[in-house]
py3Dmol code that shows the C-alpha trace and the ligand (Angstrom):
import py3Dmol

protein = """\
ATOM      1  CA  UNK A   1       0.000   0.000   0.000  1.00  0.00           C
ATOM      2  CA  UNK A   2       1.361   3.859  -0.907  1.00  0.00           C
ATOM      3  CA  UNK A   3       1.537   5.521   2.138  1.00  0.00           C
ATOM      4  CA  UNK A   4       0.264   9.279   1.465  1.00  0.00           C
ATOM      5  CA  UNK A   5       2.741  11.671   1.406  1.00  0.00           C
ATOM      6  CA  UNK A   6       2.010  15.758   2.148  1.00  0.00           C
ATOM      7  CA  UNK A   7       4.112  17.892   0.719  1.00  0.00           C
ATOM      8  CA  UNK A   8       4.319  22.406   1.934  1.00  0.00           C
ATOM      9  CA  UNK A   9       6.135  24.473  -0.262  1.00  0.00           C
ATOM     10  CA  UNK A  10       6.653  27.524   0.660  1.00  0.00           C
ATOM     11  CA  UNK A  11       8.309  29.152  -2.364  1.00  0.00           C
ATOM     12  CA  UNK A  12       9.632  32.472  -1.316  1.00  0.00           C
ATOM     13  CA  UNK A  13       7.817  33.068   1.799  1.00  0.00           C
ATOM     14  CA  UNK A  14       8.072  33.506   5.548  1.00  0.00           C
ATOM     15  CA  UNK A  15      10.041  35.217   7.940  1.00  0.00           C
ATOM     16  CA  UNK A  16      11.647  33.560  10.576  1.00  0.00           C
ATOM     17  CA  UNK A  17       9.572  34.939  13.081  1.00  0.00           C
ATOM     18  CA  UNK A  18       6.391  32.599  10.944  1.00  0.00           C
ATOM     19  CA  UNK A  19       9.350  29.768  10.418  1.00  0.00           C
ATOM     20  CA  UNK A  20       9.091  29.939  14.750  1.00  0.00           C
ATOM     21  CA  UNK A  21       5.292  30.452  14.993  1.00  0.00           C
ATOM     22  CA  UNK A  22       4.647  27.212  12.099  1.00  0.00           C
ATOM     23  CA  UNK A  23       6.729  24.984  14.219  1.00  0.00           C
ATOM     24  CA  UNK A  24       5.191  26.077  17.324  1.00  0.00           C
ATOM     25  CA  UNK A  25       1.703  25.470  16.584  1.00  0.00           C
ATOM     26  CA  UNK A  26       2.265  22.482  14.558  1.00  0.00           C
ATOM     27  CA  UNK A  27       3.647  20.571  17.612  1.00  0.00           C
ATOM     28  CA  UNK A  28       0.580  20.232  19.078  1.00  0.00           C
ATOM     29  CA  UNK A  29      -0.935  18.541  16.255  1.00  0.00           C
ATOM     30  CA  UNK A  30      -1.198  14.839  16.764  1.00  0.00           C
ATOM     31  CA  UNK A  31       0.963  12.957  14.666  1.00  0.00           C
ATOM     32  CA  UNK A  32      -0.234   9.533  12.582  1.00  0.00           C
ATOM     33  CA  UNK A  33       2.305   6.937  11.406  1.00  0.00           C
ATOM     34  CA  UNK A  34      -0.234   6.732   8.281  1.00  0.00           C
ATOM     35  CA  UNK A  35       0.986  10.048   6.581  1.00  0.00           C
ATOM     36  CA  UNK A  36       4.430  11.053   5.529  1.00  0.00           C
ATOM     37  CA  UNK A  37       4.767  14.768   5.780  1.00  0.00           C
ATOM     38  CA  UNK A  38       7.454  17.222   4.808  1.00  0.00           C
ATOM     39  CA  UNK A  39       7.835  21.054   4.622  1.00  0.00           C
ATOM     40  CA  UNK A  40      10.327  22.867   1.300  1.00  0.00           C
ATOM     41  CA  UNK A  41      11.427  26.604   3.052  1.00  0.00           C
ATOM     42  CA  UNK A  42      13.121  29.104   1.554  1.00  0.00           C
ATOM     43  CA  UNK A  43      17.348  28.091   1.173  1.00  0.00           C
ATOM     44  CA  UNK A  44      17.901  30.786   4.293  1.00  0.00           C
ATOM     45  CA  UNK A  45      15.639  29.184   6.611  1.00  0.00           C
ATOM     46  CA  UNK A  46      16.578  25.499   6.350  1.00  0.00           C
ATOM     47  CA  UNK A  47      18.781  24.618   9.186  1.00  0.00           C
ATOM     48  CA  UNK A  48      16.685  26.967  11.415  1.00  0.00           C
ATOM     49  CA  UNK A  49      14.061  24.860  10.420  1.00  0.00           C
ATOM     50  CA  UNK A  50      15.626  21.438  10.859  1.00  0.00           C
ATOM     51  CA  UNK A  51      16.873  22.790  14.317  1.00  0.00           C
ATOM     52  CA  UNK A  52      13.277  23.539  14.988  1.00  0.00           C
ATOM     53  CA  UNK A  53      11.574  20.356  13.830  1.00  0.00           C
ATOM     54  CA  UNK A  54      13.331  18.370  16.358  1.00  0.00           C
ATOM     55  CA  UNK A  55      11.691  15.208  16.624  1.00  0.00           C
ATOM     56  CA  UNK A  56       8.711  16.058  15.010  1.00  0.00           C
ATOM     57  CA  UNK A  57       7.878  13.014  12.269  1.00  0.00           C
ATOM     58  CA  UNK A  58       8.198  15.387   9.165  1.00  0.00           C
ATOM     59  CA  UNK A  59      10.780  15.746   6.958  1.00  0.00           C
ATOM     60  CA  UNK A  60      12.347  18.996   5.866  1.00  0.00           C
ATOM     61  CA  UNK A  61      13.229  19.240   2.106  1.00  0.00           C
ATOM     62  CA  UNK A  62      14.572  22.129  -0.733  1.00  0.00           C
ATOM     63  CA  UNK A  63      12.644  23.820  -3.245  1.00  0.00           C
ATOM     64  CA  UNK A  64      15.144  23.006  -5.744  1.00  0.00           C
ATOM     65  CA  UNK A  65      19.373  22.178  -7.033  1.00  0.00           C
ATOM     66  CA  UNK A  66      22.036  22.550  -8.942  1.00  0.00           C
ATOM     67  CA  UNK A  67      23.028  19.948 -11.059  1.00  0.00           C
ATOM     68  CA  UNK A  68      26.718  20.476 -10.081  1.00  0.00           C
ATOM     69  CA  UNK A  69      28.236  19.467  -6.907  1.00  0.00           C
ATOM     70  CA  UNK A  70      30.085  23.178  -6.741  1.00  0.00           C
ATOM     71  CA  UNK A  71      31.743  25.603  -9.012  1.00  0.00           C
ATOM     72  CA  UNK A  72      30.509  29.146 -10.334  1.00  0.00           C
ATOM     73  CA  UNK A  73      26.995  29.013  -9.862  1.00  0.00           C
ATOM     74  CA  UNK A  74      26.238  31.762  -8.349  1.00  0.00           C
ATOM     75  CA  UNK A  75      23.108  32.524  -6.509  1.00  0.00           C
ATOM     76  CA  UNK A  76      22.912  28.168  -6.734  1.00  0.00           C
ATOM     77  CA  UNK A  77      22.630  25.677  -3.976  1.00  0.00           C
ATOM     78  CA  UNK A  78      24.539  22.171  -4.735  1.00  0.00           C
ATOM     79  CA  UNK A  79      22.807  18.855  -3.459  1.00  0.00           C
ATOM     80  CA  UNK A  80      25.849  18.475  -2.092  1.00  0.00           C
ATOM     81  CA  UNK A  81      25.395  21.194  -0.194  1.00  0.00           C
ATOM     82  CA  UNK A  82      22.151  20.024   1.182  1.00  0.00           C
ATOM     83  CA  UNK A  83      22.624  16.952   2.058  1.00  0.00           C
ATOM     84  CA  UNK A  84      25.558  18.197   4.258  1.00  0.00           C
ATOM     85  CA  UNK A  85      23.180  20.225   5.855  1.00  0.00           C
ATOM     86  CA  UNK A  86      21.058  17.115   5.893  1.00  0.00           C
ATOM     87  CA  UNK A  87      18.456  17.765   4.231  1.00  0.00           C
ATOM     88  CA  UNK A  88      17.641  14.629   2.044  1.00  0.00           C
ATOM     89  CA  UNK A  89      14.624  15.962  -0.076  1.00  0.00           C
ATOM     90  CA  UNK A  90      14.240  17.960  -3.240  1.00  0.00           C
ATOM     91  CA  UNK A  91      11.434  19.216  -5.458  1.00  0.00           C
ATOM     92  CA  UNK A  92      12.853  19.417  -8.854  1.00  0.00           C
ATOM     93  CA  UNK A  93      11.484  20.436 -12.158  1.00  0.00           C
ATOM     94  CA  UNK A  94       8.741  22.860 -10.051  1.00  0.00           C
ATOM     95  CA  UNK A  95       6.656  25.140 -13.044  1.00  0.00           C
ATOM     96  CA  UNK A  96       8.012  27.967 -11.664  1.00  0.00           C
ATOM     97  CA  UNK A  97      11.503  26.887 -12.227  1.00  0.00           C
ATOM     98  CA  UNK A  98      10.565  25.701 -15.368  1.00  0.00           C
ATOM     99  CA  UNK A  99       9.102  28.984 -16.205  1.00  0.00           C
ATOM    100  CA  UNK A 100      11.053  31.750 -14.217  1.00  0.00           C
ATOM    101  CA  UNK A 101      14.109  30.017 -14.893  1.00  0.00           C
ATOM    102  CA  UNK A 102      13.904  28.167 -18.514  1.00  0.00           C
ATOM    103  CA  UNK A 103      15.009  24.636 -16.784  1.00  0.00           C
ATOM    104  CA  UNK A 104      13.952  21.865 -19.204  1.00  0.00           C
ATOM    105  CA  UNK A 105      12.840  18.530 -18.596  1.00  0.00           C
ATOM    106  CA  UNK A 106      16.273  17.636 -19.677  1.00  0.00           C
ATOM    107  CA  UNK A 107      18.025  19.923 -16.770  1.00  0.00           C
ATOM    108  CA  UNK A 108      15.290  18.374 -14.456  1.00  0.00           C
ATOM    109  CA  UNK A 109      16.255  15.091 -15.003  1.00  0.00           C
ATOM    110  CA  UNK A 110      20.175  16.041 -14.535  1.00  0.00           C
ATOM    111  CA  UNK A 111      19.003  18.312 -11.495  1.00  0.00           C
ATOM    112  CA  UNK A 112      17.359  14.596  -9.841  1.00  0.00           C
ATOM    113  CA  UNK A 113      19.878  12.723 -10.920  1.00  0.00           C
ATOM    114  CA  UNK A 114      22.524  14.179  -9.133  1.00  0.00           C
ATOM    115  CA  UNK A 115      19.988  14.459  -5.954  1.00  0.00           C
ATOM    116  CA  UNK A 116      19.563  10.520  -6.409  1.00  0.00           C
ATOM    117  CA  UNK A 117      23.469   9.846  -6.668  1.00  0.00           C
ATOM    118  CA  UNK A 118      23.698  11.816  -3.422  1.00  0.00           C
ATOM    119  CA  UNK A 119      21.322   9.670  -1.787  1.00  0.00           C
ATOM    120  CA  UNK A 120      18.351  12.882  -2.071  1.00  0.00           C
ATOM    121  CA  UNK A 121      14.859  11.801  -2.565  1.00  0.00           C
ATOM    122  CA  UNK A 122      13.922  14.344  -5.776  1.00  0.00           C
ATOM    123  CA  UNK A 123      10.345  15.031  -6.309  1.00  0.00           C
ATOM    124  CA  UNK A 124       9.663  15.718  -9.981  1.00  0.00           C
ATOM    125  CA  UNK A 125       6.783  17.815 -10.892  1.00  0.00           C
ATOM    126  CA  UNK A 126       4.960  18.146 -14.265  1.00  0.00           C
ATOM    127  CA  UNK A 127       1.618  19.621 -15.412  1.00  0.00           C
ATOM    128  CA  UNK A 128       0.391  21.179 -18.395  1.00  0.00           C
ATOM    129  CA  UNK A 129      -0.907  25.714 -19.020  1.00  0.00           C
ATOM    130  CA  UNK A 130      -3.828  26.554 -19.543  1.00  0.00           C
ATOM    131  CA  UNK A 131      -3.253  27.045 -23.454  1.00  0.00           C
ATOM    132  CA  UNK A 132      -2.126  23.376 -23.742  1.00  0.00           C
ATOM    133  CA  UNK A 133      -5.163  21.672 -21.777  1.00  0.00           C
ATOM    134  CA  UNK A 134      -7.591  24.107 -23.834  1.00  0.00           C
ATOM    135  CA  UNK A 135      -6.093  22.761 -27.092  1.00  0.00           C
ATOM    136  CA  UNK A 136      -6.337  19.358 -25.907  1.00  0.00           C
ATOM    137  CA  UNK A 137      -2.937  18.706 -25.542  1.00  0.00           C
ATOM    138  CA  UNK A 138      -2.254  18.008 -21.080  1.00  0.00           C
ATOM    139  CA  UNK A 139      -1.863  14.145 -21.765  1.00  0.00           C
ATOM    140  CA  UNK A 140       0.714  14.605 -24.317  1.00  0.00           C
ATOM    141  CA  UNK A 141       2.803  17.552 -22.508  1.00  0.00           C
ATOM    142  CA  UNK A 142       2.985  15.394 -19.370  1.00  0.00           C
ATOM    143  CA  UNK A 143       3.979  12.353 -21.219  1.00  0.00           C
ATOM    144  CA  UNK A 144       6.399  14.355 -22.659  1.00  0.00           C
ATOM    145  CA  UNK A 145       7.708  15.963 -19.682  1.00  0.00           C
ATOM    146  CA  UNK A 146       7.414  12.749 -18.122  1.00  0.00           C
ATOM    147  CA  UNK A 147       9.629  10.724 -20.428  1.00  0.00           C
ATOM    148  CA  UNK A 148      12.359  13.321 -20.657  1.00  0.00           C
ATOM    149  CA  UNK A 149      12.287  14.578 -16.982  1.00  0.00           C
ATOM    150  CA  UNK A 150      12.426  10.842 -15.300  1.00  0.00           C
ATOM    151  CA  UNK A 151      14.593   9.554 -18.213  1.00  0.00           C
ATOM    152  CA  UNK A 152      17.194   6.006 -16.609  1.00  0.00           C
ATOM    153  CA  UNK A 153      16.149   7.645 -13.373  1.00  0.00           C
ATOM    154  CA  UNK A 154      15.339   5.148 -10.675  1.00  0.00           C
ATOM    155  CA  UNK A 155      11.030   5.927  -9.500  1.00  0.00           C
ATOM    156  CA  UNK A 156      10.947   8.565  -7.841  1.00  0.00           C
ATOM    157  CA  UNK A 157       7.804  10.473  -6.444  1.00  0.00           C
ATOM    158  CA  UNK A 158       6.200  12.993  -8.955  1.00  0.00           C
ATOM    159  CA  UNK A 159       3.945  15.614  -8.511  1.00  0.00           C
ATOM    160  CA  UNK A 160       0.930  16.718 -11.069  1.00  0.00           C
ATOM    161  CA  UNK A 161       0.409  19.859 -10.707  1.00  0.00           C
ATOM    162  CA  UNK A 162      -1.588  21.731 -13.606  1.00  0.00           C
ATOM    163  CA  UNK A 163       0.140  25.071 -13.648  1.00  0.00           C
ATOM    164  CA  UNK A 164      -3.502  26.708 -14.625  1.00  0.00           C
ATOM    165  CA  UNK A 165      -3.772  25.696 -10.887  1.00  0.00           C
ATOM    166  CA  UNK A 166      -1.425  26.951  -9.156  1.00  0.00           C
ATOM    167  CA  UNK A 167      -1.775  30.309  -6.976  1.00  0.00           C
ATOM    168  CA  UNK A 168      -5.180  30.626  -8.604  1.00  0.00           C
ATOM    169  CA  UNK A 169      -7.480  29.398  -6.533  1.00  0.00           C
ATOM    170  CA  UNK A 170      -8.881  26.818  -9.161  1.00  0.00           C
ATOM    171  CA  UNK A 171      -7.780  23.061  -8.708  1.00  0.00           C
ATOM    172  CA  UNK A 172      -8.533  20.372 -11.034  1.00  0.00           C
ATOM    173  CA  UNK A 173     -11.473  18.546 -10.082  1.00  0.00           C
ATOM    174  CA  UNK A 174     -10.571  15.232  -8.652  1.00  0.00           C
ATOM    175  CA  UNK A 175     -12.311  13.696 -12.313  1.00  0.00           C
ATOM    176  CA  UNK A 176      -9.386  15.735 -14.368  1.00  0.00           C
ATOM    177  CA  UNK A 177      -6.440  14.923 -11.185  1.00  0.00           C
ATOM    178  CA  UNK A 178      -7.507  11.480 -11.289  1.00  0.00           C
ATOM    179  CA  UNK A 179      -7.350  11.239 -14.866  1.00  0.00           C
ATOM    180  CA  UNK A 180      -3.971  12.488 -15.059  1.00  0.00           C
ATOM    181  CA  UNK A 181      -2.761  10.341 -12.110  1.00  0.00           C
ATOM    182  CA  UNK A 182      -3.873   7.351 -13.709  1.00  0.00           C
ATOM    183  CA  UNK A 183      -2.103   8.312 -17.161  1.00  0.00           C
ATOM    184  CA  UNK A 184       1.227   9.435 -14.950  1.00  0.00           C
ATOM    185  CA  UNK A 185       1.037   5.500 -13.225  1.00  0.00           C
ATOM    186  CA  UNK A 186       1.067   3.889 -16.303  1.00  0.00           C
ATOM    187  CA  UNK A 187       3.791   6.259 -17.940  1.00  0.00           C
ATOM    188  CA  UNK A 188       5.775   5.492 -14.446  1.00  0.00           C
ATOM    189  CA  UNK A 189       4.978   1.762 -13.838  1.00  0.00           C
ATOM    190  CA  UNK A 190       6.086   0.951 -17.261  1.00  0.00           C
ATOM    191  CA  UNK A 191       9.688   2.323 -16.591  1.00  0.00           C
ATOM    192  CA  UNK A 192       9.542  -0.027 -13.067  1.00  0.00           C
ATOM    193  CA  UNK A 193       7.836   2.357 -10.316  1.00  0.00           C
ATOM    194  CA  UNK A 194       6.078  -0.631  -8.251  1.00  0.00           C
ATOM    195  CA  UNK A 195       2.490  -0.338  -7.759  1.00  0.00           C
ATOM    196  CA  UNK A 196       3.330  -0.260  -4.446  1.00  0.00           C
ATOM    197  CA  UNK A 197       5.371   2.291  -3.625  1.00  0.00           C
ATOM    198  CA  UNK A 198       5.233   4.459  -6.919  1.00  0.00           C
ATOM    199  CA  UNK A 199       3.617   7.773  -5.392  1.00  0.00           C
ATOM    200  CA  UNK A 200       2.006  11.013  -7.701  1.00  0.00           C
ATOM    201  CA  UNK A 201       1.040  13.916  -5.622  1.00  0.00           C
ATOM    202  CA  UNK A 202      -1.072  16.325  -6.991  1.00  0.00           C
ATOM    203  CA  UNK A 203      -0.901  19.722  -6.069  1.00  0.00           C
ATOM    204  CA  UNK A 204      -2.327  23.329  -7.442  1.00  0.00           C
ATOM    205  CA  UNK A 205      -4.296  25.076  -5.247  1.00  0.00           C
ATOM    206  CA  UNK A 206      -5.114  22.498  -2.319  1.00  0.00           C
ATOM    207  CA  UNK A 207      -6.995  23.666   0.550  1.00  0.00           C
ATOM    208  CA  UNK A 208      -8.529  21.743   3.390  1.00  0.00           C
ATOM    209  CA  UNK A 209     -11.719  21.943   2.338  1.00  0.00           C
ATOM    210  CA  UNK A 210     -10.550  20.114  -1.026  1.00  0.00           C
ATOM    211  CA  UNK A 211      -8.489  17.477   0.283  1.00  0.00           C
ATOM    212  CA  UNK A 212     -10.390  14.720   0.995  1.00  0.00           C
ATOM    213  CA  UNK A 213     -12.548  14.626  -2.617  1.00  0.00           C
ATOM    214  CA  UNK A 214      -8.849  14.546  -4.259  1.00  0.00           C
ATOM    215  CA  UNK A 215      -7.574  12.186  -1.484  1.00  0.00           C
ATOM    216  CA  UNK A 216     -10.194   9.973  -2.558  1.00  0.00           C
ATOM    217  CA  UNK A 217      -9.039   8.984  -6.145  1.00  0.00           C
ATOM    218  CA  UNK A 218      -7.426   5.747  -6.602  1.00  0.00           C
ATOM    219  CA  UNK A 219      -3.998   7.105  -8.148  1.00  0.00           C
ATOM    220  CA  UNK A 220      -3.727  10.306  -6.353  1.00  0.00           C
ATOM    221  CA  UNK A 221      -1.218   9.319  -2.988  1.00  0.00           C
ATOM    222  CA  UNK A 222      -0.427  12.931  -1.572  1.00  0.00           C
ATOM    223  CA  UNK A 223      -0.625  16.494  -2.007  1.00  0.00           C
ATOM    224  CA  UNK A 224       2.453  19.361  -2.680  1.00  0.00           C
ATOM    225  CA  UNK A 225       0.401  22.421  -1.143  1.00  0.00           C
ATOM    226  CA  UNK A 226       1.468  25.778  -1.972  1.00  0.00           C
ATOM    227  CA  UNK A 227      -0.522  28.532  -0.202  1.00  0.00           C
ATOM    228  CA  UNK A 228      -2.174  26.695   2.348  1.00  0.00           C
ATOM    229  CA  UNK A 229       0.775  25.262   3.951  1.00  0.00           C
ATOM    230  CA  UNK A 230       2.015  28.425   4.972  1.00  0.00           C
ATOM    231  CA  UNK A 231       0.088  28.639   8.275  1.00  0.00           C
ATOM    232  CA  UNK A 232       0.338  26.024  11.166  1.00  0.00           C
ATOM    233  CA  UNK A 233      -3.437  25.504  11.626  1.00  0.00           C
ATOM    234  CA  UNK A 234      -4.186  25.288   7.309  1.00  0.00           C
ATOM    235  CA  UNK A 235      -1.502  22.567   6.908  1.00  0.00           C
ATOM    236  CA  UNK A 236      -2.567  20.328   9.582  1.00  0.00           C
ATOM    237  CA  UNK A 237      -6.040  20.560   9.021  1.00  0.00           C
ATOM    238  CA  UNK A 238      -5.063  19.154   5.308  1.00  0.00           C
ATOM    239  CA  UNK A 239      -3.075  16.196   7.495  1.00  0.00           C
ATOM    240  CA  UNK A 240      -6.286  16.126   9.058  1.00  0.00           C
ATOM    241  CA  UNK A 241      -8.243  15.868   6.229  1.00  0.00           C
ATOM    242  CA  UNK A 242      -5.927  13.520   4.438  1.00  0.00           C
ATOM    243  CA  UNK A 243      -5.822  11.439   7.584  1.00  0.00           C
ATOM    244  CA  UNK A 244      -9.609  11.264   7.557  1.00  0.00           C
ATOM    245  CA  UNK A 245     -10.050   9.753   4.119  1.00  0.00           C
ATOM    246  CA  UNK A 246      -7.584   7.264   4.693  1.00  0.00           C
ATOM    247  CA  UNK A 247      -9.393   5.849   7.807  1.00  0.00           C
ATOM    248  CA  UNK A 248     -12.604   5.929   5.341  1.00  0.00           C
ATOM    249  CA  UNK A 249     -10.271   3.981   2.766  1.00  0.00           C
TER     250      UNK A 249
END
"""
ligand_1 = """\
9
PGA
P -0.574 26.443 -4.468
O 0.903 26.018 -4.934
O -1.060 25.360 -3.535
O -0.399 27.768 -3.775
O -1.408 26.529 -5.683
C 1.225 24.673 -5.193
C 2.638 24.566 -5.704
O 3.055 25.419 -6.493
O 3.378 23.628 -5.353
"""
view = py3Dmol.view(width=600, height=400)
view.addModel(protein, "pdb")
view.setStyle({"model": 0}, {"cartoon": {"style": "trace"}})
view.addModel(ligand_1, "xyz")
view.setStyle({"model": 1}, {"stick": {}})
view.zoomTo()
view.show()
């Protein structure tokens, strides 16, 4: 069974006053040993909060990496440098890299193969505009993403996340998620990501109140959640919610 797996990013936000104020709400919340959950800060704030975590059962991870291990990169954080820091996740290939900062599917899949050689866990993320789901085109810009992104890469997790969806306050209904998911898993499976393990998180505008409807679908196994994992009390009730549905199965 894929054990779900809750992803915050937090792009370029909070201050280290919230990074204290996030950590010290979110102790109280009662763990469950059914959910895997992790927070992505900002590069400045990641050993504060590792520091800060302290035993709780999340992990901490990076928005993103070089594909280097050092050299004149400036402005550029190696994996290297991460994982000395200990951090052992990654989100790789996130639309707004891929758009702010030109990275193909090809620099993606460089960017998570170093991670993996390091011993990282990369998240890959995919998902289609606006312009290329109205002409019909999301299940072939995936698969291409997909194929070139994950290319002689061990599985690793990926994320759908429909960049129409993102910071707008419209998610795919759990009918188009689900739809993608499934397509993803079979893209995924075929390459050797078990049935059992392979995870596809789905993010773009998550809230609480939408959780559990796209918790629900067979092939969706976790959420990357931009906005509302900013605040303590919005992320755990989506751990809540997540929880919830699982207990429903
Ligand atoms: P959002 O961001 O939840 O604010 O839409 C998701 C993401 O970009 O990972």
């Amino acid at each position: 069974m894929r054990k779900p797996l809750i992803v915050g990013n937090w792009k370029m936000n909070q201050s280290l006053r919230e990074l204290h104020s996030f950590f010290k709400e979110l102790g109280a919340w009662r763990w469950s040993e059914a959910l895997d959950a992790g927070i992505c800060p900002a590069f400045p704030h990641l050993a504060e909060a590792l520091r800060l975590k302290g035993n709780l059962p999340l992990w901490i991870g990076a928005q993103d990496c070089h594909e280097a291990d050092n050299g004149a990169h400036t402005g550029d954080v190696s994996a290297a440098q991460l994982k000395d820091l200990g951090i052992l996740h990654v989100l790789a290939g996130h639309s707004e890299r891929r758009s702010n900062h030109h990275e193909s599917s090809s620099l993606v899949n460089r960017k998570a193969a170093k991670a993996l050689s390091l011993g990282l866990s990369p998240i890959i993320c995919v998902g289609e505009t606006l312009e290329e789901r109205k002409a019909g085109r999301a299940l072939e810009v995936v698969t291409q993403q997909i194929r070139e992104s994950l290319a002689g890469l061990k599985p690793v997790v990926v994320a759908y996340e429909p960049v129409w969806a993102i910071g707008t306050g419209v998610n795919a209904t759990p009918d188009q998620a689900q739809e993608m998911h499934q397509h993803i898993r079979s893209l995924v499976e075929g390459w050797g990501g078990s049935p059992e393990t392979q995870r596809i998180l789905y993010g773009g505008s998550v809230k609480p109140e939408t959780t559990a409807a796209l918790m629900a679908c067979p092939d969706i196994d976790g959420l990357l959640v931009g906005g509302a994992s900013l605040k303590a009390a919005s992320f755990a009730a989506i751990l809540d919610a997540a929880q919830l549905q699982l207990q429903k199965g």
